[in-house]
C-alpha positions as CSV (number, residue, x, y, z in Angstrom):
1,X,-23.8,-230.6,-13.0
2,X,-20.7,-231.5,-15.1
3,X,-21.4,-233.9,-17.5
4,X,-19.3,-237.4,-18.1
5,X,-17.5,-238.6,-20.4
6,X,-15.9,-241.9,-20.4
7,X,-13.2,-243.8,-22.4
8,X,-13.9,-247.6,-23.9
9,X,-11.3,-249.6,-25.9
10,X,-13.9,-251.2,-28.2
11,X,-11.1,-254.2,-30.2
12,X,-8.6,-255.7,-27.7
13,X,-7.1,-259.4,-28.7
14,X,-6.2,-262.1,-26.1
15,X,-4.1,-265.4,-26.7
16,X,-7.5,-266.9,-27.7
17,X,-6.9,-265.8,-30.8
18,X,-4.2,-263.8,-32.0
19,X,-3.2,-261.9,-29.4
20,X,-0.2,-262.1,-27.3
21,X,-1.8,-261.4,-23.5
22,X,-3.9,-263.3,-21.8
23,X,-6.6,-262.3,-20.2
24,X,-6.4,-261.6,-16.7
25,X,-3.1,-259.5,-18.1
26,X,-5.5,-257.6,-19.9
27,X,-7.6,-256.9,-17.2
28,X,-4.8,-255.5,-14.8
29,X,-3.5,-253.6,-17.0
30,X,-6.4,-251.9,-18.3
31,X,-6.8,-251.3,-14.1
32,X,-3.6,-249.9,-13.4
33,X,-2.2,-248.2,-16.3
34,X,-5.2,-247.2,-18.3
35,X,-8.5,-245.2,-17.6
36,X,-10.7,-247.2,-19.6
37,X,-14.1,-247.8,-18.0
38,X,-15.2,-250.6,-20.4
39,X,-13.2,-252.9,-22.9
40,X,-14.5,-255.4,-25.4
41,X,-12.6,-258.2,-26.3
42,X,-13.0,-259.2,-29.9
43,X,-11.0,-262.3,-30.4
44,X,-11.2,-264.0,-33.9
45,X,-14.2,-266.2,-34.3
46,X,-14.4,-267.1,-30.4
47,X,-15.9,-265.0,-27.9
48,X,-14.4,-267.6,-25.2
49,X,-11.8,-265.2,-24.1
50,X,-14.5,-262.2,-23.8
51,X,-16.9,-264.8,-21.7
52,X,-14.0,-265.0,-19.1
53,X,-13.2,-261.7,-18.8
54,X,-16.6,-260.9,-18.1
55,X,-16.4,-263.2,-15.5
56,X,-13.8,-261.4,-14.0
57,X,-15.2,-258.1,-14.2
58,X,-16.2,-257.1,-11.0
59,X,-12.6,-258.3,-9.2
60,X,-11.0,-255.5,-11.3
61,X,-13.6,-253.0,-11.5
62,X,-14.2,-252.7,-15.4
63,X,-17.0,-253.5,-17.5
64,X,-16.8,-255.7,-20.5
65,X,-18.7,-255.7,-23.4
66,X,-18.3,-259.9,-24.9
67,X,-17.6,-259.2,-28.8
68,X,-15.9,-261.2,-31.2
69,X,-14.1,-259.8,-34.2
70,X,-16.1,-262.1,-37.3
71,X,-14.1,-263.2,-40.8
72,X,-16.6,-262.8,-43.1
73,X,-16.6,-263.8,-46.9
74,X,-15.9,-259.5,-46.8
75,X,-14.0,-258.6,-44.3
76,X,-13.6,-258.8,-40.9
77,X,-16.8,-257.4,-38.8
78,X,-17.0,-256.6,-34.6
79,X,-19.9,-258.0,-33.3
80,X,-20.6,-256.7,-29.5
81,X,-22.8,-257.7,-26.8
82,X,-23.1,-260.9,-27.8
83,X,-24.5,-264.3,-26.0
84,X,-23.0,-266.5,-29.0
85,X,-19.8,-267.2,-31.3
86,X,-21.1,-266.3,-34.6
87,X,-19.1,-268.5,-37.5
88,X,-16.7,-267.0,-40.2
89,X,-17.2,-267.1,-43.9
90,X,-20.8,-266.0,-43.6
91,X,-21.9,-263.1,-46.1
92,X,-20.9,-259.7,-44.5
93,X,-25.3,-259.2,-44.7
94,X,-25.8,-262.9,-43.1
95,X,-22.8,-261.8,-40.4
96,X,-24.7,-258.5,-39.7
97,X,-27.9,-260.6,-39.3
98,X,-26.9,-263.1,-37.1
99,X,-25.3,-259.9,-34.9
100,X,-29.2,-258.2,-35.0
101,X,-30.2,-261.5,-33.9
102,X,-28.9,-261.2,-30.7
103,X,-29.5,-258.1,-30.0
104,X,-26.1,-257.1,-30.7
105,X,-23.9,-254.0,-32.1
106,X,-22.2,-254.8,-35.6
107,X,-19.1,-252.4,-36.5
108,X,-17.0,-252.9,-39.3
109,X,-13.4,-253.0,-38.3
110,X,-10.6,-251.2,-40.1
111,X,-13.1,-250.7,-42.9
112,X,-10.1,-249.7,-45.6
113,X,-7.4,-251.9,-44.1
114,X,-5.8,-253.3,-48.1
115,X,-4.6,-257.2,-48.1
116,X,-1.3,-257.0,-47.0
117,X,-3.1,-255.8,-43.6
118,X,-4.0,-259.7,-43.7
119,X,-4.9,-262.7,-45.5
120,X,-8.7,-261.5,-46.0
121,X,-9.7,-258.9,-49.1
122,X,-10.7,-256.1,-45.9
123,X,-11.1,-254.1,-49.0
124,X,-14.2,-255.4,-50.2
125,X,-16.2,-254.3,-46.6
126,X,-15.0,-250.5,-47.8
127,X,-16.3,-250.5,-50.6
128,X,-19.5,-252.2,-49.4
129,X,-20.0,-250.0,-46.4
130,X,-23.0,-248.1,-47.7
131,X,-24.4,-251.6,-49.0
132,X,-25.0,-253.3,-45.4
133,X,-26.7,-252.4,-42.6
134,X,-24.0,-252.1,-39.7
135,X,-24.6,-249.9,-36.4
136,X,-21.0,-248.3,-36.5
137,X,-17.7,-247.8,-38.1
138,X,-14.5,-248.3,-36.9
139,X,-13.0,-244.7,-37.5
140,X,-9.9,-244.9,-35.7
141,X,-7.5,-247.6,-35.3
142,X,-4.5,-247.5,-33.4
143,X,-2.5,-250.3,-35.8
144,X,0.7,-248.8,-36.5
145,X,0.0,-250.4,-40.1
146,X,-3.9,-248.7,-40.5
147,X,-2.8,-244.9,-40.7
148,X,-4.2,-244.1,-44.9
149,X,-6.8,-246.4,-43.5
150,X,-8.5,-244.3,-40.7
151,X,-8.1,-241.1,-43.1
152,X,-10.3,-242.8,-45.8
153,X,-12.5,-243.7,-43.0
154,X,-12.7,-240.9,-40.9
155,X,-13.9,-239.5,-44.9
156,X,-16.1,-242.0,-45.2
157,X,-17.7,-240.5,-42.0
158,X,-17.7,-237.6,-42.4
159,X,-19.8,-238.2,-45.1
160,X,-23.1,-238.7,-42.8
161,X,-24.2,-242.4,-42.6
162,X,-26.4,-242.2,-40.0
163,X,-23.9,-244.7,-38.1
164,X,-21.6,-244.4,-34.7
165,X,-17.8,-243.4,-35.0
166,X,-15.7,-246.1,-32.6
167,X,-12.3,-246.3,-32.0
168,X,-9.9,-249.1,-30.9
169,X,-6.6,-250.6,-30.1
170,X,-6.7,-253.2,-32.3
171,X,-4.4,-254.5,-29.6
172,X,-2.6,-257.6,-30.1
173,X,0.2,-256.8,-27.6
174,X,-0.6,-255.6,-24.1
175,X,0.7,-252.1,-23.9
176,X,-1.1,-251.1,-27.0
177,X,-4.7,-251.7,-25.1
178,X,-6.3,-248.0,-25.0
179,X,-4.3,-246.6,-27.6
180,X,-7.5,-246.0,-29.8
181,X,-10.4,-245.9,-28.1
182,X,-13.9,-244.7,-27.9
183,X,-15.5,-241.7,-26.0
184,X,-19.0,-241.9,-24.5
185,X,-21.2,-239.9,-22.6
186,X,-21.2,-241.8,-19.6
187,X,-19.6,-244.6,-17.4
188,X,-20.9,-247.7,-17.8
189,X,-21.6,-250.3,-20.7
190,X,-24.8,-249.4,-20.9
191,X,-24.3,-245.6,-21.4
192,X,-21.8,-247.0,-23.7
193,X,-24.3,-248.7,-25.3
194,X,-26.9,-245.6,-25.5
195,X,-24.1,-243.3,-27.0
196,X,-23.6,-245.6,-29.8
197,X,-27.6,-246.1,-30.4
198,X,-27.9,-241.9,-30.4
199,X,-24.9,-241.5,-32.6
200,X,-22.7,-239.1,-30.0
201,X,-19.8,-241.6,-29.5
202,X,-16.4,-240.6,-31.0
203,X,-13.2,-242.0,-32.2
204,X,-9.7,-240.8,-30.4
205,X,-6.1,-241.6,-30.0
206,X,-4.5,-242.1,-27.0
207,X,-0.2,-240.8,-27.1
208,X,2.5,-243.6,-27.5
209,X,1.7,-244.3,-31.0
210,X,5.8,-244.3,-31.6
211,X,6.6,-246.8,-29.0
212,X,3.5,-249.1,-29.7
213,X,4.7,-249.0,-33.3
214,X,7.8,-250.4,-32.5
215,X,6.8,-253.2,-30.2
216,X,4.5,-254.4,-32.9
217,X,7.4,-254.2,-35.1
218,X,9.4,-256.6,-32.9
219,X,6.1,-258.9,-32.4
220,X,5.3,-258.6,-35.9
221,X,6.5,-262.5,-36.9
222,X,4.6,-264.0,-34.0
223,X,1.5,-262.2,-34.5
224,X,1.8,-262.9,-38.1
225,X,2.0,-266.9,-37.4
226,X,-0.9,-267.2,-35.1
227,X,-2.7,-265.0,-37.6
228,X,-1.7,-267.7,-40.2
229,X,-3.0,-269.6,-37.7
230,X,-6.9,-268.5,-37.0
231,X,-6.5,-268.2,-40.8
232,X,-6.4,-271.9,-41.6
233,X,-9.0,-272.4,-38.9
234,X,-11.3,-270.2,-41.0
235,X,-11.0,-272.1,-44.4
236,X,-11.2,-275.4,-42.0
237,X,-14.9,-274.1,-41.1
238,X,-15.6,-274.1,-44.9
C-alpha cells in the first residue's frame, strides 16, 4: 500500500489582520489552484478570521486548522488548534503556556526574521529558541524578504531540538498561499496533527518564488500600513 503524503500551508493572513484576501478568497483559491489539504490561518492577535473559515470548511473541501499568529514581548509566535484569541505582549514562556493550555501547537514564526522584517525585535525569539518550550519551528518561509532567515533556521534545525520542522506562506497576498508549506504523512488535520507530535513533518517550497516576490513588492506599502496598523493595536492592549 503506497503511503500518503499531504501538503498544509501552516501561516496564511486574511484582511482580519494584515492580509489583503479575504476569506472565502482564500478558500477558493487554495480549492482550485492549489493542492493543499489543510490551511491555518494565523491572523495577528485574532483568530476571527480562522473561526469563519472553519465554518466554511466543508463547502470547499479543506480542513482548517484555527491558529493565530501571537505578538509577544519576543517575537511573534503561531499558536494552532486553538478554541481562544490569546492576547499580545505576553512573555514568549506565558504565550507558549497559554497555547499548552488549550491543547494547542505553539511554533515560532520566522524565528531569525531581523527588525526591519517588522516593528517587533523577531530577533530576540532566535536567540531564545532553545530557552522556551515550543512544539515546532518555522523552517521555511516563503517571504520574499526571509531568505538568510530560513538558512539560519533550517541550521538551527538541523541541530536536533527534539521539535517539528513547518513550513509556510507567510501569505499576505493571495497567490502567495502554498508557496511554503508543510508535508505530512497523511490527509487530514489530524494526521497533520500526529506528524507534528512524532517529529516526521517537513518544511518545502512550492515554485513561483520570482513572481510572488514581485507582487509583494508592489503590495509592499499597503501591507506595511495595515501592519502599522495591528501594530498600534498591540501597544493599545498594553
Amino acid at each position: 500500500m503506497t503511503e500518503v503524503w499531504s501538503k498544509a500551508d501552516l501561516h496564511i493572513h486574511s484582511n482580519h489582520s494584515d492580509g489583503l484576501a479575504k476569506i472565502p478568497e482564500i478558500m477558493e483559491y487554495v480549492a482550485s489552484e492549489t493542492d493543499m489539504k489543510v490551511i491555518a490561518i494565523t491572523d495577528h492577535n485574532t483568530i476571527e478570521g480562522a473561526l469563519f473559515a472553519q465554518s466554511l470548511q466543508d463547502l470547499y473541501g479543506i480542513e482548517v486548522v484555527v491558529g493565530e499568529e501571537i505578538s509577544s514581548k519576543s517575537g511573534h509566535i503561531i499558536g494552532l488548534w486553538l478554541k481562544e484569541a490569546i492576547p499580545a505582549n505576553l512573555s514568549a514562556a506565558e504565550t507558549v503556556s497559554r497555547i499548552n493550555e488549550q491543547g494547542g501547537i505553539a511554533v515560532i514564526a520566522h524565528p531569525f526574521a531581523n527588525r526591519a522584517f517588522g516593528p517587533f525585535g523577531l530577533e530576540s525569539v532566535g536567540k531564545a529558541i532553545y530557552d522556551v518550550a515550543f512544539h515546532a519551528l518555522e523552517v521555511y518561509n516563503s517571504s520574499p524578504y526571509l531568505i538568510y532567515a530560513n538558512k539560519l533556521a533550517a541550521k538551527a534545525f538541523a541541530g536536533g531540538q527534539g521539535v517539528a520542522a513547518t513550513g509556510g506562506s507567510d501569505a499576505h497576498v493571495l497567490k502567495a498561499v502554498g508557496n511554503g508549506y508543510t508535508l505530512f504523512r497523511g490527509t487530514t488535520s489530524d494526521d497533520l496533527r500526529r506528524s507534528i507530535e512524532n517529529l516526521e513533518t517537513r518544511a518545502e517550497a512550492a515554485r513561483g518564488g520570482l513572481s510572488v516576490a514581485l507582487r509583494y513588492a508592489f503590495r509592499y506599502p499597503q501591507i506595511r500600513r495595515l501592519q502599522s496598523l495591528n501594530w498600534e493595536r498591540c501597544k493599545a492592549t498594553k
